[in-house]
C-alpha positions in Angstrom: 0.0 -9.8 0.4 -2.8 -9.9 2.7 -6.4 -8.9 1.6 -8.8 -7.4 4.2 -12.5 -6.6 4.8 -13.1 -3.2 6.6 -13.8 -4.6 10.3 -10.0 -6.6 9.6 -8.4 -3.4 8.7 -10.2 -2.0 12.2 -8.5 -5.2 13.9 -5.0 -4.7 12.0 -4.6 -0.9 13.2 -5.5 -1.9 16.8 -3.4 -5.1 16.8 -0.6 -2.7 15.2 -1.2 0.0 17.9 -1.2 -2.4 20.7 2.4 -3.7 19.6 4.0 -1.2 18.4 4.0 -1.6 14.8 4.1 1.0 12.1 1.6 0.7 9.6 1.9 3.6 6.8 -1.5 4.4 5.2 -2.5 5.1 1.5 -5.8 6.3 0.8 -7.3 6.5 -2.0 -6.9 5.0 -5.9 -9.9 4.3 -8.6 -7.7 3.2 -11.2 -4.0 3.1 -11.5 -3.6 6.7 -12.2 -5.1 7.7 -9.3 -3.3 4.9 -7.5 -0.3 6.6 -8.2 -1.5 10.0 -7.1 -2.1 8.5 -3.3 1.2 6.2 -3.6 3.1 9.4 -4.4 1.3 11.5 -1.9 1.2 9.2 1.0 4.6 8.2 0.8 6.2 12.3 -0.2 8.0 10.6 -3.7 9.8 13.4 -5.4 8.7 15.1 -8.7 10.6 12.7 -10.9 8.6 9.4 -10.0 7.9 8.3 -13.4 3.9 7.1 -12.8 4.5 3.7 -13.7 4.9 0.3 -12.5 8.2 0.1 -12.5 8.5 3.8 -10.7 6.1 3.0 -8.3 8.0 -0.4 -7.3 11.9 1.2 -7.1 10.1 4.2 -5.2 8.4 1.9 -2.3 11.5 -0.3 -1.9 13.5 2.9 -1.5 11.1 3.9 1.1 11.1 0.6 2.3 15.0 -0.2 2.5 15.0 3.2 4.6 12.7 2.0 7.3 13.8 -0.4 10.4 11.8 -2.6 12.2 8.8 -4.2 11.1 6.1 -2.4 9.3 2.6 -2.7 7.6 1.6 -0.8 4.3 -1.9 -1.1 4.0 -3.6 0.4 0.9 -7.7 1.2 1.2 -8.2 2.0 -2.3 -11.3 4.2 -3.3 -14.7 2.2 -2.4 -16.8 1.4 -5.5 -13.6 1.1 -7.5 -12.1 -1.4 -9.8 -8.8 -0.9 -9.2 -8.2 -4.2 -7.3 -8.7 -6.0 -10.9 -5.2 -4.6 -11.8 -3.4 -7.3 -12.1 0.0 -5.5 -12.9 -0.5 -2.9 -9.5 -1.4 -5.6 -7.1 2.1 -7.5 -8.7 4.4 -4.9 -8.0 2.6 -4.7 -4.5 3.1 -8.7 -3.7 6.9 -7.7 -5.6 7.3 -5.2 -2.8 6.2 -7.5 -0.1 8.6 -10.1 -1.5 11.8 -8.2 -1.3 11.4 -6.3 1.7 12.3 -7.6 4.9 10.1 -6.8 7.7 7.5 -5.5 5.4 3.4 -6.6 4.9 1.1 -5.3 2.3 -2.6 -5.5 3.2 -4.8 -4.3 0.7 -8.4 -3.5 1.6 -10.7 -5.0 -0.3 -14.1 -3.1 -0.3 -15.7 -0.6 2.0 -18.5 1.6 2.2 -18.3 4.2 -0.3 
């Protein structure tokens, strides 16, 4: 799992635009509740998705199983929050990375509020 400073995340979408790579934004996140809220809205997961770790990981390897080619997830949490301290959320994330094939997670990892 990458971490990124805002002017990296500029330099990721470019880099990503120039070559043709999908990168699939999540806004959003203060805490792991609302983490789940911009996980489950970004990415359309059905009613059912449990809210927990465990959902959120068999949700995005669902997605990410589907997709072909390579692809970049990058996840710009809330500025000003402390969600990056969660431990457990930023596991499943490198999890995620881990098992995919052709898949990056960059985190952002602060930004102007």
């Amino acid at each position: 799992m990458i971490r990124l400073r805002p002017e990296a995340v500029d330099a990721l979408l470019v880099e990503a635009m120039h070559h043709h790579v999908h990168v699939h934004v999540v806004d959003g996140g203060y805490d792991r509740e609302t983490a789940y809220d911009a996980f489950a809205a970004s990415f359309d997961l059905p009613e059912h998705f449990g809210r927990n770790l465990d959902a959120l990981y068999d949700s995005l390897i669902e997605v990410a199983t589907r997709h072909h080619g390579a692809w970049t997830l990058l996840w710009r949490p809330t500025p000003g929050s402390d969600v990056l301290e969660d431990q457990a959320l930023l596991g499943v994330l490198g999890d995620l990375e881990h098992d995919a094939e052709q898949l990056t997670v960059a985190v952002e990892i602060a930004r102007a509020g």
